[in-house]
Backbone of each chain as ProteinMPNN parsed JSONL, in Angstrom:
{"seq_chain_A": "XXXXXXXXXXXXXXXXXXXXXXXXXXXXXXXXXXXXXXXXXXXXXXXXXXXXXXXXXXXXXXXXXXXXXXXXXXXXXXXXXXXXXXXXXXXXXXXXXXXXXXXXXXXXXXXXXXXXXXX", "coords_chain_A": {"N_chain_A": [[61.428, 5.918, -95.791], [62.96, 6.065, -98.964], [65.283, 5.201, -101.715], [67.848, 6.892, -103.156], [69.685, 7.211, -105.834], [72.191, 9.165, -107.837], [73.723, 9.752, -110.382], [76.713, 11.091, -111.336], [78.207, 13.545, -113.617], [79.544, 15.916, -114.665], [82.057, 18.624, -114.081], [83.387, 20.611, -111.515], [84.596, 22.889, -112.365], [83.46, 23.161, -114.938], [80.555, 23.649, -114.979], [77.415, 24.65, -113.05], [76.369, 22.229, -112.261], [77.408, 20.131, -110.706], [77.578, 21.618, -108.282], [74.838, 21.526, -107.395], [74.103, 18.852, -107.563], [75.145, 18.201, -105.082], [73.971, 19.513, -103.452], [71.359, 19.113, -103.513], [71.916, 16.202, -103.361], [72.353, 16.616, -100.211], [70.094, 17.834, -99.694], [67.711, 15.793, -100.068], [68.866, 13.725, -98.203], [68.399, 15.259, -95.685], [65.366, 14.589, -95.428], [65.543, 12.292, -95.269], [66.163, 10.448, -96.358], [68.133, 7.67, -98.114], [70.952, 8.285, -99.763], [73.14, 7.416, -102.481], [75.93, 8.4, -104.462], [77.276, 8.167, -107.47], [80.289, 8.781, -108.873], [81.38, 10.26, -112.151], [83.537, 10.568, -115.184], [84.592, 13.82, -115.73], [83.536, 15.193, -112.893], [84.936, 12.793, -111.234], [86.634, 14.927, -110.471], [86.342, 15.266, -107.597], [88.031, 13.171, -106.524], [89.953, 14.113, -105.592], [91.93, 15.069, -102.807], [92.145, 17.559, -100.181], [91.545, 19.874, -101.639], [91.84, 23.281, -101.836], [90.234, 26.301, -100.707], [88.753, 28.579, -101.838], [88.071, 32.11, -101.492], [84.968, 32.702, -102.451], [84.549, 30.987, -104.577], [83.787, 27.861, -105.675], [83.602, 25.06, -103.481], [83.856, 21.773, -102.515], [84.202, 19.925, -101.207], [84.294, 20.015, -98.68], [81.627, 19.83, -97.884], [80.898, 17.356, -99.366], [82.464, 15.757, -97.653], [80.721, 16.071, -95.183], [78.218, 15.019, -95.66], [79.126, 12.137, -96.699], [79.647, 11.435, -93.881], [77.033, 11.228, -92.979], [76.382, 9.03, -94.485], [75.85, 9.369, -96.903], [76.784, 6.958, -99.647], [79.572, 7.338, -101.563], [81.108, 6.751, -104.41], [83.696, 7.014, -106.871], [84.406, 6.631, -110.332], [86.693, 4.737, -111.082], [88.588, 3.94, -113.424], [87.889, 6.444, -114.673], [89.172, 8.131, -113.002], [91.752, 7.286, -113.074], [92.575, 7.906, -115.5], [92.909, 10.785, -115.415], [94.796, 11.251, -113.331], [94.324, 10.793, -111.063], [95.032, 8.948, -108.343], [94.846, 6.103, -105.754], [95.639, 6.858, -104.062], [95.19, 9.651, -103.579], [92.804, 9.799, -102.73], [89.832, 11.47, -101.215], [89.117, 10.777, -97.513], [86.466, 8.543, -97.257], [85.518, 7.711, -99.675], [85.134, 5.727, -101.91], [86.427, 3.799, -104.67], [85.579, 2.47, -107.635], [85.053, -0.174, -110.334], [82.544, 0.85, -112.928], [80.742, -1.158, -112.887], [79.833, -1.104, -110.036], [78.144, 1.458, -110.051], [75.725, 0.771, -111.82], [74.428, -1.441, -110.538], [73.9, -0.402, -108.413], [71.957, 0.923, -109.77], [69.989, -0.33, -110.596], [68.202, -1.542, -108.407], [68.06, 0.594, -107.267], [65.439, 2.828, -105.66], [64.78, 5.35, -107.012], [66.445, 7.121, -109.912], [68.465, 9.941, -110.584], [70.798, 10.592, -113.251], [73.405, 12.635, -113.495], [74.045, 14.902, -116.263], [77.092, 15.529, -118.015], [79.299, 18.073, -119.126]], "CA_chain_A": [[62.703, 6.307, -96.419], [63.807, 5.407, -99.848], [66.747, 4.922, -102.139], [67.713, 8.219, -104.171], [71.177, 7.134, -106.601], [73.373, 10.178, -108.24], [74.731, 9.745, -111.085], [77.303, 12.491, -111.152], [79.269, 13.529, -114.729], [79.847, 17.589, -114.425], [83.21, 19.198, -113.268], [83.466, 21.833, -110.39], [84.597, 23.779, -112.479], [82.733, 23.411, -116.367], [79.455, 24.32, -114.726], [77.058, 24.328, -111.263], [75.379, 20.919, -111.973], [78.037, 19.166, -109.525], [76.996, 21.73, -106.607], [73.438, 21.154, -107.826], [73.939, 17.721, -107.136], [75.44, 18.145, -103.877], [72.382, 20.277, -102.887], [69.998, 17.711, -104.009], [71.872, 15.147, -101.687], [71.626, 16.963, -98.964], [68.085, 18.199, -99.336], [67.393, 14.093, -99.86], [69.38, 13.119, -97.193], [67.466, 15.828, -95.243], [64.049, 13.916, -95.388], [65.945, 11.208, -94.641], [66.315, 9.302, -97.841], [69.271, 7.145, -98.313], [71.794, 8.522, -101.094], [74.019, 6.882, -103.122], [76.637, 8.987, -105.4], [78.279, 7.981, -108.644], [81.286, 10.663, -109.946], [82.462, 9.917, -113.059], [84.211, 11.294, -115.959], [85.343, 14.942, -115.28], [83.137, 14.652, -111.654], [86.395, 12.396, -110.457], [87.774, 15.722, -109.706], [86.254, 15.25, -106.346], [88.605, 12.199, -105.895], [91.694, 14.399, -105.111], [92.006, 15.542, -101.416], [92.94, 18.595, -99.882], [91.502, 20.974, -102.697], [91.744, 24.809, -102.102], [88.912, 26.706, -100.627], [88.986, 30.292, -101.978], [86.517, 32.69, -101.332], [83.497, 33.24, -104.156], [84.813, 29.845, -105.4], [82.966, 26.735, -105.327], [84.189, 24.472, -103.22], [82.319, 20.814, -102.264], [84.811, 18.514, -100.569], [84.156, 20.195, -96.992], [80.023, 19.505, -98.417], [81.088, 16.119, -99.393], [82.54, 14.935, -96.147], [79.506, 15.96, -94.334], [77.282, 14.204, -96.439], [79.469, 11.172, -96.641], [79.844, 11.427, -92.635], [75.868, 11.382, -92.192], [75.734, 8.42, -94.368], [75.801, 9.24, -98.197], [77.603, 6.439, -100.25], [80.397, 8.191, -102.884], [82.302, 6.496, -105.053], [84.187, 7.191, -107.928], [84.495, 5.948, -111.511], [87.957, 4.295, -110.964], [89.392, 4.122, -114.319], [87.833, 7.612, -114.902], [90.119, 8.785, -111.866], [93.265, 7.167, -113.079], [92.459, 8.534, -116.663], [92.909, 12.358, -114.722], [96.041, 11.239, -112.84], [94.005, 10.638, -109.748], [95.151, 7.875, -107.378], [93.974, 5.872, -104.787], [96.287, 7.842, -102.477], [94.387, 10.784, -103.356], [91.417, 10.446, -102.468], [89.614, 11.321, -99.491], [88.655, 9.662, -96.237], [85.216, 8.024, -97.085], [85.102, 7.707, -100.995], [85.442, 4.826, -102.507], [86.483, 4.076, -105.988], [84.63, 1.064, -108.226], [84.621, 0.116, -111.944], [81.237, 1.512, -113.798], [79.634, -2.367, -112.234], [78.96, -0.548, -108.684], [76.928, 2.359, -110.333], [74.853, -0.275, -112.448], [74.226, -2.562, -109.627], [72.836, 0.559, -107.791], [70.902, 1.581, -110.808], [69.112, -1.605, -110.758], [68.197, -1.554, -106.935], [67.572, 2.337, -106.286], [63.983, 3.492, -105.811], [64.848, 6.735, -108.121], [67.901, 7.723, -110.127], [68.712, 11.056, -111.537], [71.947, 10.727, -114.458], [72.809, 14.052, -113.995], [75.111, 14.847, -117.195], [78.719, 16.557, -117.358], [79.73, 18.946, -120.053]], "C_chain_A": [[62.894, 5.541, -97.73], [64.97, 5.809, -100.457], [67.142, 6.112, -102.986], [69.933, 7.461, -104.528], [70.963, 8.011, -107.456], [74.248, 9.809, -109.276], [75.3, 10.846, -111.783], [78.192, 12.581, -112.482], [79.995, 14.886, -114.724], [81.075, 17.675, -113.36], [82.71, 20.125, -112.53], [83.543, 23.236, -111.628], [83.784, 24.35, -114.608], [81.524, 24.06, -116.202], [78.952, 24.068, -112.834], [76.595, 23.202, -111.219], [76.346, 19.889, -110.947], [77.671, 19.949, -108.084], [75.432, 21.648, -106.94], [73.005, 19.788, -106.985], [74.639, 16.748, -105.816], [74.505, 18.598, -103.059], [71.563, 19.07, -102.611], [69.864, 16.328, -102.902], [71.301, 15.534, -100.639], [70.221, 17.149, -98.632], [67.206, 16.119, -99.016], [67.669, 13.429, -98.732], [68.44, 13.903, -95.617], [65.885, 15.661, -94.568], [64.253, 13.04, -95.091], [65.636, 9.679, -95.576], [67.837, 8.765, -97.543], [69.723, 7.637, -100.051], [72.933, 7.951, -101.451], [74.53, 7.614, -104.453], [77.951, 8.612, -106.116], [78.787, 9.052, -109.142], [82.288, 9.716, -111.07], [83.031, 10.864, -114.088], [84.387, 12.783, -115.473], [84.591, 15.31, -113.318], [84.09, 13.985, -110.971], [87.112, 13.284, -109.979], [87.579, 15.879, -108.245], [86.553, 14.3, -105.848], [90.061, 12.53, -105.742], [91.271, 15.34, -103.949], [92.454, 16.591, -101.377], [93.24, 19.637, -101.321], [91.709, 22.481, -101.767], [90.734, 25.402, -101.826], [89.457, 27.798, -100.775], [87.232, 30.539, -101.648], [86.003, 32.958, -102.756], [83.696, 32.227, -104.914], [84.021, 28.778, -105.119], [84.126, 25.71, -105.117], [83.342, 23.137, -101.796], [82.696, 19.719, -101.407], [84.163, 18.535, -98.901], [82.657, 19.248, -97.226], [79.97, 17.753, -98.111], [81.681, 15.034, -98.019], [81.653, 14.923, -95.056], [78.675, 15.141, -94.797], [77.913, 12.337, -96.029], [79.402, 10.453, -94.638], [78.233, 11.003, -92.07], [75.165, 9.937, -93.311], [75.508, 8.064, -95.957], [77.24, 7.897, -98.847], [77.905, 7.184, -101.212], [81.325, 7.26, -103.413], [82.453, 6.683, -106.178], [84.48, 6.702, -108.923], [86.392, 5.609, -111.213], [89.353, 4.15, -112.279], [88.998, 5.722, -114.629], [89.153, 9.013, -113.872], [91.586, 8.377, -112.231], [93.741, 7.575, -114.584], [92.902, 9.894, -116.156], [94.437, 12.286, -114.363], [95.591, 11.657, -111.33], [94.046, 8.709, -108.788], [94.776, 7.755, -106.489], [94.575, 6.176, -103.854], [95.852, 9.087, -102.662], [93.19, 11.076, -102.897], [90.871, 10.659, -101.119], [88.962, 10.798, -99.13], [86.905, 9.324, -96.93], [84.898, 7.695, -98.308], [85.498, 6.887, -101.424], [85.708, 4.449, -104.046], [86.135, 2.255, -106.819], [85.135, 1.391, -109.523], [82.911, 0.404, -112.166], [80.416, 0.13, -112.834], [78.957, -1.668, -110.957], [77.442, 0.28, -109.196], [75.406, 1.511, -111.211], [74.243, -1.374, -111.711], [72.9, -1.576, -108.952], [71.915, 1.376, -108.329], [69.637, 0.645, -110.625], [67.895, -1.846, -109.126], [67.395, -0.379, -106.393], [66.14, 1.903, -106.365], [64.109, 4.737, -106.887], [66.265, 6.588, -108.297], [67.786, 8.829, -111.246], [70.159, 10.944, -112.089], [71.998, 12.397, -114.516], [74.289, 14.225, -115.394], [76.302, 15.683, -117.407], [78.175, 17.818, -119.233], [80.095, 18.426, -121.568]], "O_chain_A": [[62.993, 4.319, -97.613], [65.692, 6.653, -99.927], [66.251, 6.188, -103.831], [70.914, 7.347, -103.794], [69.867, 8.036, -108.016], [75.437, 9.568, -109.065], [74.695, 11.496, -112.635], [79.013, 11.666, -112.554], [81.221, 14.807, -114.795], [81.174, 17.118, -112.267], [81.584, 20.544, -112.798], [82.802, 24.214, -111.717], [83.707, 25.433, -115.187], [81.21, 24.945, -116.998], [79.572, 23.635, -111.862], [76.272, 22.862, -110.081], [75.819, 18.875, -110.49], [77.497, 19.351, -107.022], [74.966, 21.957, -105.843], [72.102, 19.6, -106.169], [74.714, 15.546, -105.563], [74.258, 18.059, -101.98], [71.295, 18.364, -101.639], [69.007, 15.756, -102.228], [70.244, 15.166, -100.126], [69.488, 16.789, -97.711], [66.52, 15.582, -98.146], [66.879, 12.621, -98.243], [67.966, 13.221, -94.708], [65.364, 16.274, -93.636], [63.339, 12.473, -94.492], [65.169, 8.546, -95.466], [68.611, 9.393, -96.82], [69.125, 7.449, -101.11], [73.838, 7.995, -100.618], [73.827, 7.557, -105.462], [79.122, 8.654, -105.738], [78.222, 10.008, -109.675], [83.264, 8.97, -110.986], [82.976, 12.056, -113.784], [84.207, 12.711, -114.258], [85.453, 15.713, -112.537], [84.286, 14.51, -109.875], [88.06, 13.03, -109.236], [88.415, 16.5, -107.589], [85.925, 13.962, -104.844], [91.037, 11.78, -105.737], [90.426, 16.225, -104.082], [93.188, 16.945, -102.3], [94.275, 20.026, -101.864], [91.616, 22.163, -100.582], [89.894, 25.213, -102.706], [90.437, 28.171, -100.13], [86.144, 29.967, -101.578], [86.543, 33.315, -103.803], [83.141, 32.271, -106.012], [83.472, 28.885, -104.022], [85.085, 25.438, -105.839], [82.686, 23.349, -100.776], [81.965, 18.838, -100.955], [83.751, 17.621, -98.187], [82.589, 18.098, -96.791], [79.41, 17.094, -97.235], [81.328, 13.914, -97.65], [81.667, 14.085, -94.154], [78.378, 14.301, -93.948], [77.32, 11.531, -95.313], [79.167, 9.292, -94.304], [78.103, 10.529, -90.941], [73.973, 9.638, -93.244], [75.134, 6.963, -96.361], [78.417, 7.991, -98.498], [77.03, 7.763, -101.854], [82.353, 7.019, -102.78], [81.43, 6.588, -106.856], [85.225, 5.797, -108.548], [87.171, 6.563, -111.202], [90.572, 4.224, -112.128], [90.017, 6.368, -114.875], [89.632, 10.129, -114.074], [92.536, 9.014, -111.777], [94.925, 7.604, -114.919], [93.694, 10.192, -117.049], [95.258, 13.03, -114.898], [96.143, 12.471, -110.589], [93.276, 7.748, -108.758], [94.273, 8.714, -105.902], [94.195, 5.851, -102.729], [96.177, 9.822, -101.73], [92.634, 12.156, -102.698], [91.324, 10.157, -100.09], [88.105, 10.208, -99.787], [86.222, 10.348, -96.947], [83.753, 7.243, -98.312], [86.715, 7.056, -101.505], [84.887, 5.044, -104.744], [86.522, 1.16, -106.409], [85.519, 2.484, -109.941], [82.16, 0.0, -111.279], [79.495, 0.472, -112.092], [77.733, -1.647, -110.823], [76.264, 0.016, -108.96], [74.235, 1.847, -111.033], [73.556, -2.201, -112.311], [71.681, -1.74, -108.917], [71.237, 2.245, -107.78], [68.469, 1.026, -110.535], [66.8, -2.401, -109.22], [66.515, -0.298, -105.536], [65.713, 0.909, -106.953], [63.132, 4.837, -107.629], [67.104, 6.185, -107.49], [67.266, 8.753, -112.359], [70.945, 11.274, -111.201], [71.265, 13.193, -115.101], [75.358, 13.625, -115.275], [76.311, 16.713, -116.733], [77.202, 18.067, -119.945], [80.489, 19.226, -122.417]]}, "seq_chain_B": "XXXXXXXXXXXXXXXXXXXXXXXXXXXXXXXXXXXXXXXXXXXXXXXXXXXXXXXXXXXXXXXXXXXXXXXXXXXXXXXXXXXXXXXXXXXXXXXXXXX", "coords_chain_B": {"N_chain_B": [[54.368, 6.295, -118.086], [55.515, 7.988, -115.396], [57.324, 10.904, -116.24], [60.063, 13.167, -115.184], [62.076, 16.154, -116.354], [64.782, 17.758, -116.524], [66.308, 20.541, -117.192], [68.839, 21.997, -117.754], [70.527, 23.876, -119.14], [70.749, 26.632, -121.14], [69.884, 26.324, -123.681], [68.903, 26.135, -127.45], [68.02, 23.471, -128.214], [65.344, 21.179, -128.48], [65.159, 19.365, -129.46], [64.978, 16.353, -128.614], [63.563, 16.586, -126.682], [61.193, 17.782, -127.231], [60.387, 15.109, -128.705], [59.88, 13.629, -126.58], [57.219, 11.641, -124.754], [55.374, 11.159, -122.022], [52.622, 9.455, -119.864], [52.38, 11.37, -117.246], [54.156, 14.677, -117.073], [56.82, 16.483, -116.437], [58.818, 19.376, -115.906], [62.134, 20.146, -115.023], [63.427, 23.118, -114.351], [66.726, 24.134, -113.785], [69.429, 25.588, -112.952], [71.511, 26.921, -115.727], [68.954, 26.485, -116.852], [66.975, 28.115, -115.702], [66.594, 30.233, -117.396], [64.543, 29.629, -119.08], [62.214, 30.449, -118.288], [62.133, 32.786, -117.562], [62.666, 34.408, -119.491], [61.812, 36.195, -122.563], [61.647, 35.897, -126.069], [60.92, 37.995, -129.225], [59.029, 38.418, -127.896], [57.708, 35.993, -127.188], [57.178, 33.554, -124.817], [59.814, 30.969, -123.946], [60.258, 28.335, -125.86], [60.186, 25.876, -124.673], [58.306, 26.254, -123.034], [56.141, 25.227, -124.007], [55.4, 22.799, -123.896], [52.421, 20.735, -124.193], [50.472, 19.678, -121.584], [52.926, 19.71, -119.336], [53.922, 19.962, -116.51], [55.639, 22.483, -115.049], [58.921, 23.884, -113.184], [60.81, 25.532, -111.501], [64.017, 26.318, -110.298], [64.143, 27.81, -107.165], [66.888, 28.996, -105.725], [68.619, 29.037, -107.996], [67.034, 31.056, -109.356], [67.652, 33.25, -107.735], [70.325, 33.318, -108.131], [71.068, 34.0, -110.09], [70.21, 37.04, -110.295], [67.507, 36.882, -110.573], [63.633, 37.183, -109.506], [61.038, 35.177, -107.878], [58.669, 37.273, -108.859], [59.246, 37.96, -111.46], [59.052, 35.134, -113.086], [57.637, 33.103, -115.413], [54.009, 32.796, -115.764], [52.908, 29.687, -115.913], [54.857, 28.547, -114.639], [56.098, 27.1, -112.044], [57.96, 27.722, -108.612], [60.427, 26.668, -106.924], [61.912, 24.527, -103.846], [65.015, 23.083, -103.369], [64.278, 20.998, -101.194], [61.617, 20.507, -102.449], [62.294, 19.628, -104.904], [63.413, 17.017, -104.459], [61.023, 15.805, -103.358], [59.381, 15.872, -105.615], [60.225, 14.048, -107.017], [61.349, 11.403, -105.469], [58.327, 11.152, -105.113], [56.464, 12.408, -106.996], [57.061, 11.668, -109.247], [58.424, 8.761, -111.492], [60.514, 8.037, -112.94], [63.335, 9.762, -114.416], [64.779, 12.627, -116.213], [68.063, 14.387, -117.617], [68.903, 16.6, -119.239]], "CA_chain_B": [[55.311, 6.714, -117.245], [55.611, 9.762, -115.136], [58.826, 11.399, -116.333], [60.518, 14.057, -114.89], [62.883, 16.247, -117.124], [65.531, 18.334, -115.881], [67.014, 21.588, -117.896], [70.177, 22.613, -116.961], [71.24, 24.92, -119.689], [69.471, 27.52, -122.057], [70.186, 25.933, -124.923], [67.917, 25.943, -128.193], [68.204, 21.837, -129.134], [65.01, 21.017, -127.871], [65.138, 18.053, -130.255], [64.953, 15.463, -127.641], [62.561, 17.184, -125.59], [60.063, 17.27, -128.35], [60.153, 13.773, -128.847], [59.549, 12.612, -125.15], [55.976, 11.489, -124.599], [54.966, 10.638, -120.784], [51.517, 9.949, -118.772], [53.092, 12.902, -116.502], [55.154, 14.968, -117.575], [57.23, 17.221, -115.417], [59.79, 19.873, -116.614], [62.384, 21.159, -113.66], [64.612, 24.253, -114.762], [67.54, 24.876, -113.116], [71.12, 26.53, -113.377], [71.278, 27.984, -116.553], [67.691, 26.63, -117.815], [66.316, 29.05, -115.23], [66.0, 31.541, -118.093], [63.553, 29.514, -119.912], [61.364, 30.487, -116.775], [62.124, 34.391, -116.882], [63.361, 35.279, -121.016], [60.713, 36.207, -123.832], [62.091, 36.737, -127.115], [60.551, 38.392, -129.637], [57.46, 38.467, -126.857], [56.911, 34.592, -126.919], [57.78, 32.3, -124.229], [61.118, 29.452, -124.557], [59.597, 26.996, -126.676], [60.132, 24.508, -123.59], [56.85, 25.976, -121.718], [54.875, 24.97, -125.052], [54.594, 21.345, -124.042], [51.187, 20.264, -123.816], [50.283, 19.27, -120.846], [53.647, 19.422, -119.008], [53.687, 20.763, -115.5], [56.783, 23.504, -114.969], [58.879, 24.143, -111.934], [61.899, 26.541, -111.467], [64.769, 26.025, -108.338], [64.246, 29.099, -106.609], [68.483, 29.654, -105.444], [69.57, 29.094, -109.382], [67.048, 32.077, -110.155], [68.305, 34.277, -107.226], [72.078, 33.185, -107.988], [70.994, 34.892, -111.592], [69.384, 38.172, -110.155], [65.869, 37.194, -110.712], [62.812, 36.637, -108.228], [59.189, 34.911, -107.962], [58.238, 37.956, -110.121], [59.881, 37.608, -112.758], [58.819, 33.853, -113.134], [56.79, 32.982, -116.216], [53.161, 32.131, -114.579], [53.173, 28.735, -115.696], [56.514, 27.841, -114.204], [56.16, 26.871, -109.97], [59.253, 27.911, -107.521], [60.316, 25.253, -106.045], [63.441, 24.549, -103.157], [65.441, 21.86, -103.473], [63.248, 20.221, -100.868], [60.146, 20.542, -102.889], [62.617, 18.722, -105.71], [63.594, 15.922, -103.934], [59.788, 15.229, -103.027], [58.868, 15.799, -106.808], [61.352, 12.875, -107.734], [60.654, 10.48, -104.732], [56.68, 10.609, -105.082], [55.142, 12.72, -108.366], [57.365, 11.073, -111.334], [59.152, 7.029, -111.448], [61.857, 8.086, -114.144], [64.325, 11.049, -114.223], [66.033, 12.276, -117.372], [68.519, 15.384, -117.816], [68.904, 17.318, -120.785]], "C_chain_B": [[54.92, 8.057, -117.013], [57.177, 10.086, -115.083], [58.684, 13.236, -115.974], [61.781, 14.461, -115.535], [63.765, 16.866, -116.576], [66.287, 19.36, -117.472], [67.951, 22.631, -117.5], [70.497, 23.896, -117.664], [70.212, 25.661, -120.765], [70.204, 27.316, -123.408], [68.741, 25.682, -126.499], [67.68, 24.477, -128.965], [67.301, 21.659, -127.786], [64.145, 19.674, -128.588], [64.327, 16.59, -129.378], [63.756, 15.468, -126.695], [61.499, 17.077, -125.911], [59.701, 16.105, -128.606], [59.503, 12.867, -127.635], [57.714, 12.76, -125.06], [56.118, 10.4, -122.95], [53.129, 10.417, -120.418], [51.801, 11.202, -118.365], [54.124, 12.973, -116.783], [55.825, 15.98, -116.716], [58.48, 18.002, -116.095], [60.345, 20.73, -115.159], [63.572, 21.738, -114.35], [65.523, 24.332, -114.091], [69.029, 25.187, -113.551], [70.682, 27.064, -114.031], [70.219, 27.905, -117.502], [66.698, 27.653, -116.829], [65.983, 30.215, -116.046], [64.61, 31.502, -119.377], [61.966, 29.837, -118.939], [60.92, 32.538, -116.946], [62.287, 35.514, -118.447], [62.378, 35.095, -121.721], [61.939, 36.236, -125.195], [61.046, 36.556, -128.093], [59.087, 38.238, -128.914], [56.776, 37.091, -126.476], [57.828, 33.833, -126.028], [58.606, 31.79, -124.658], [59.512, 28.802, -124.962], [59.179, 25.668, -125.693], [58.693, 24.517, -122.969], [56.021, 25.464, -122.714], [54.489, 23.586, -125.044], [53.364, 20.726, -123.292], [51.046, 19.199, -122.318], [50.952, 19.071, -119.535], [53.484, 20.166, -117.394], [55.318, 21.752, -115.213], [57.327, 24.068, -113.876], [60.612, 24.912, -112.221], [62.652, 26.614, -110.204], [64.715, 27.425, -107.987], [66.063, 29.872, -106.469], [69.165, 29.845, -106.975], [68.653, 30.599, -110.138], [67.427, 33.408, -109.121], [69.556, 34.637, -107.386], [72.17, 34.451, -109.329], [70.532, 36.19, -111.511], [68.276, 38.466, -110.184], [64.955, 36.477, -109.263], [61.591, 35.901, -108.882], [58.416, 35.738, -109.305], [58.331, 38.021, -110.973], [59.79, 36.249, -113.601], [57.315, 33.831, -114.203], [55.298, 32.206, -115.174], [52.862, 30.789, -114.792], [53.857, 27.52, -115.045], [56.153, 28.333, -112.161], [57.349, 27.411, -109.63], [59.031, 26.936, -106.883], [61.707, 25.226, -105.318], [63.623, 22.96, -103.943], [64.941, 20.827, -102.925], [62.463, 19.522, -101.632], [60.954, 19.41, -104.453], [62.822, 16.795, -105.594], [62.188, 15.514, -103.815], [58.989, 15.049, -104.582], [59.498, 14.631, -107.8], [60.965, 11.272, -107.18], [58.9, 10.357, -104.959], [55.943, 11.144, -106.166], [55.683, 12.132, -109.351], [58.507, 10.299, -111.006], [60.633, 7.439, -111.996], [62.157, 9.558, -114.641], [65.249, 11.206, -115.832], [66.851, 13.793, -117.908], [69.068, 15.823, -119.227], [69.879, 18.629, -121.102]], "O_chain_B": [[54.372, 8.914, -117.706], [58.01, 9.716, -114.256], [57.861, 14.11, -116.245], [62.689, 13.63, -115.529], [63.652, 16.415, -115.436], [66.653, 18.847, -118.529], [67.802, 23.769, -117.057], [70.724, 24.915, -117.013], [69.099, 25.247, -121.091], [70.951, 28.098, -123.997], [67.734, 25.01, -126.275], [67.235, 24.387, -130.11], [67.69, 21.781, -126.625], [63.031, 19.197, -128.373], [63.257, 16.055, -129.671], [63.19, 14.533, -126.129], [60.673, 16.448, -125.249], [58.489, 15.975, -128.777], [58.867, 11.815, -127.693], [57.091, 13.8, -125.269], [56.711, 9.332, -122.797], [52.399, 11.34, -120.778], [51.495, 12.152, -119.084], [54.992, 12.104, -116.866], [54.919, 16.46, -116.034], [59.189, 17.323, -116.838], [59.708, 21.5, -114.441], [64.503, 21.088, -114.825], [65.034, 24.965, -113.155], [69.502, 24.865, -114.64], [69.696, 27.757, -113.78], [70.119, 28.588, -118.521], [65.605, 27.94, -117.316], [65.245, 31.103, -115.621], [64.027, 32.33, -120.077], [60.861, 29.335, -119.143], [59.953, 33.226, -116.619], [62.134, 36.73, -118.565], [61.864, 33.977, -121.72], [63.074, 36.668, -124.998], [60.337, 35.55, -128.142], [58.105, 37.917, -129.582], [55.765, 36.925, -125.793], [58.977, 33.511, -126.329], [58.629, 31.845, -125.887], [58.345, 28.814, -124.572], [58.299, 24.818, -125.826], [58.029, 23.567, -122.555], [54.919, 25.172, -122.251], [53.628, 23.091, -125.771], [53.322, 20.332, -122.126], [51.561, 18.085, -122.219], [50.337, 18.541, -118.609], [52.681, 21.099, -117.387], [56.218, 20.922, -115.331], [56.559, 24.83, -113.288], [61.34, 24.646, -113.176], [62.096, 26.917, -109.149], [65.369, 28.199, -108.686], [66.398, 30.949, -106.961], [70.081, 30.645, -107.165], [69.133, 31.212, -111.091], [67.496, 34.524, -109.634], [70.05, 35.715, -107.055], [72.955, 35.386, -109.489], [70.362, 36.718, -112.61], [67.77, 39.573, -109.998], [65.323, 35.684, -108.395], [61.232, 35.98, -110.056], [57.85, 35.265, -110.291], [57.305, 38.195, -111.631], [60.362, 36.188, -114.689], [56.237, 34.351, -113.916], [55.407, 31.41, -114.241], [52.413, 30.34, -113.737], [53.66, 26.311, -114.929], [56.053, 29.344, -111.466], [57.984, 27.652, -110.657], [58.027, 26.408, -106.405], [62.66, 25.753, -105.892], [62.946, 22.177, -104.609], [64.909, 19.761, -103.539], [62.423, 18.292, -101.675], [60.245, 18.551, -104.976], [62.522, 15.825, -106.289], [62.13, 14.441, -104.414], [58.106, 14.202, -104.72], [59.277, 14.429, -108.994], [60.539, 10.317, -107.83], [58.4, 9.233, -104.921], [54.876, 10.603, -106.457], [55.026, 11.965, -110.378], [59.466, 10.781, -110.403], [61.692, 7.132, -111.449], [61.342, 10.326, -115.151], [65.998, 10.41, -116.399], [66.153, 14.415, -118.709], [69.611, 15.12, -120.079], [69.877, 19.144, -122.219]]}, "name": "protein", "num_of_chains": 2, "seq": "XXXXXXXXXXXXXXXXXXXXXXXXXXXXXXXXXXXXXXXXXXXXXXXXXXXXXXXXXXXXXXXXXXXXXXXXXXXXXXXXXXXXXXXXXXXXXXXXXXXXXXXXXXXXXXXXXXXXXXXXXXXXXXXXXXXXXXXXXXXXXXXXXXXXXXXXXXXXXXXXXXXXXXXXXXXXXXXXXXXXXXXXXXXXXXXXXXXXXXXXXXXXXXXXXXXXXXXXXX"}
């Protein structure tokens, strides 16, 4: 097993590279890699709870709590989240929120890291 | 280094791309660079498959999400799952870089 870190920048809704990189976990996590996922800048939108599942819509939180549940570390760019007008009473059960030091710690550490980039 | 590139979007700034020099080189298409995989214009290949030596791989679900199949897949350019990505990250190429 090794280390696979996520660094997540892409909104839900600017393009698919955030369910891309929900895929990717899973498929990683799958083989039975350990994942570790950084969301920052417009990516923080998966630090507000109790989104909206429509149909034909993309929608990643349900995704994200499985993942997190089997093991994936998530946390969130913390000033990027309070830049949005996302608080730490929004977010949901398992996600943690860091300054930029967490993701750089776990840059240093991983076995692989894919930067994937926002919009 | 063995670098692995990643092409998200079908964009013509392939500035960056041009410049990268690896040992191995690895180019993985997906979302909306899946069309550098499947689009000619004026009868010639994206410019992206023209790098010497590079090996070329295409996510299979980002070119079904788009209407295209296997067939339609330039023959340079692999199908690959998301599996087959994850294993091309962990064990064929050290350093990852999206574009």
């Amino acid at each position: 097993m090794a280390e696979l870190t996520l660094g997540v920048f892409p909104s839900l809704v600017g393009s698919m590279s955030l369910d891309f990189s929900f895929k990717l976990a899973e498929a990683a996590m799958a083989k039975g890699h350990k994942v570790n996922m950084w969301l920052s800048g417009n990516a923080v939108m998966m630090a507000k709870k109790g989104q909206k599942a429509f149909k034909d819509y993309s929608h990643i939180e349900k995704r994200m709590k499985e993942l997190i549940a089997k093991g994936m570390e998530t946390t969130v760019c913390e000033a990027c989240a309070e830049a949005r007008g996302y608080h730490k009473e929004d977010v949901p059960e398992g996600v943690k929120r860091a300054s930029m030091d967490w993701y750089l710690a776990k840059t240093v550490k991983t076995d692989r890291l894919l930067h994937i980039g926002g919009e | 280094m063995k670098l692995a590139v990643f092409f998200s979007d079908w964009r013509r700034t392939e500035d960056t791309y041009e410049r990268l020099k690896a040992d191995k080189l690895g180019v993985i298409l997906l979302g909306n660079g899946i069309y550098h995989a499947v689009i000619k214009e004026g009868g010639k290949d994206s410019p992206v498959l023209s790098k010497a030596g590079a090996s070329f791989y295409v996510l299979a679900d980002d070119l079904e999400t788009r209407g295209f199949t296997a067939a339609n897949v330039n023959a340079k350019v692999k199908v690959v799952s998301y599996g087959d990505i994850v294993d091309l990250i962990m064990n064929d190429y050290e350093k990852t870089a999206w574009l």
